[in-house]
N, C-alpha and C positions, 0 to 999 in steps of 0.2 A: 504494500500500500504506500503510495505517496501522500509526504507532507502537503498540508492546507498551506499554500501559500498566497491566497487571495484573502483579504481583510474580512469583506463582508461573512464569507464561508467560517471565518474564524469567529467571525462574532457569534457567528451563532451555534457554534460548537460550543464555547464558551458559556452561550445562557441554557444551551442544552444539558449541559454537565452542572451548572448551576441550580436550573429546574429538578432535573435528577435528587440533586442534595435536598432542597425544598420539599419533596415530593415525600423519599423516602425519611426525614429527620424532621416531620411537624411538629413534636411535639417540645423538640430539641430546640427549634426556629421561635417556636413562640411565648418558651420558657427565658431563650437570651434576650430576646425583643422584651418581654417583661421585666427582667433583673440587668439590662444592660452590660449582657454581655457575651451575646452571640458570637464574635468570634471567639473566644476562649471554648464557648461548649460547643464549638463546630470549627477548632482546629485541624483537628485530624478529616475530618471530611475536605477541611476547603483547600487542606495540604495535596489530599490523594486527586482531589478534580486538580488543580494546579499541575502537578504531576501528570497527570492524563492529559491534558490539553498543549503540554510542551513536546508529548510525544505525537502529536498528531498535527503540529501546526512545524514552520517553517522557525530556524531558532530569530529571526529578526521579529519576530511577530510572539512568537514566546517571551521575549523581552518587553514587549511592547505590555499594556497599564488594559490591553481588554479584557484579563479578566476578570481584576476587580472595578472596571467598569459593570461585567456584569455582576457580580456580586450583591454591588447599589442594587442597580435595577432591576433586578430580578430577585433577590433575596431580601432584601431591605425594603425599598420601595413597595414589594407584595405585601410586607408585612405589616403595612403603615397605619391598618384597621385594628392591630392589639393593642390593646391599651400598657402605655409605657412613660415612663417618667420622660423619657427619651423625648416625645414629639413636644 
């Protein structure tokens, strides 16, 4: 298989491995979104997608800030309807 090296294809491998986490860790998502502090109890999740997505994209683009652009957007920003000291 070859590397993703078109941008937009990455983005969305990115909010797809992101959605994934969301998906499979709700209860984990919406206990750190409460006590502020999602990433700490979705380290290891955001470690293992991070790791998965540098081996599938091109290494310029694996350096590059998409995917915790999707992180916001897709992890954060879903979750902006539990109630949290945060917003």
């Amino acid at each position: 298989m070859s590397l993703i090296d078109n941008p937009d294809q990455a983005r969305r491998l990115a909010r797809a491995i992101i959605s994934d986490v969301a998906i499979y860790n709700r209860e984990k998502v919406e206990q750190g979104i409460k006590n502020d502090n999602i990433f700490d109890i979705l380290s290891e999740e955001l470690d293992e997608g991070r790791q998965h997505f540098n081996t599938r994209v091109t290494p310029g683009l694996a350096q590059s800030n998409m995917f915790e652009i999707a992180v916001v957007d897709v992890l954060i920003k879903r979750a902006g309807k539990i109630e949290s000291p945060i917003w």
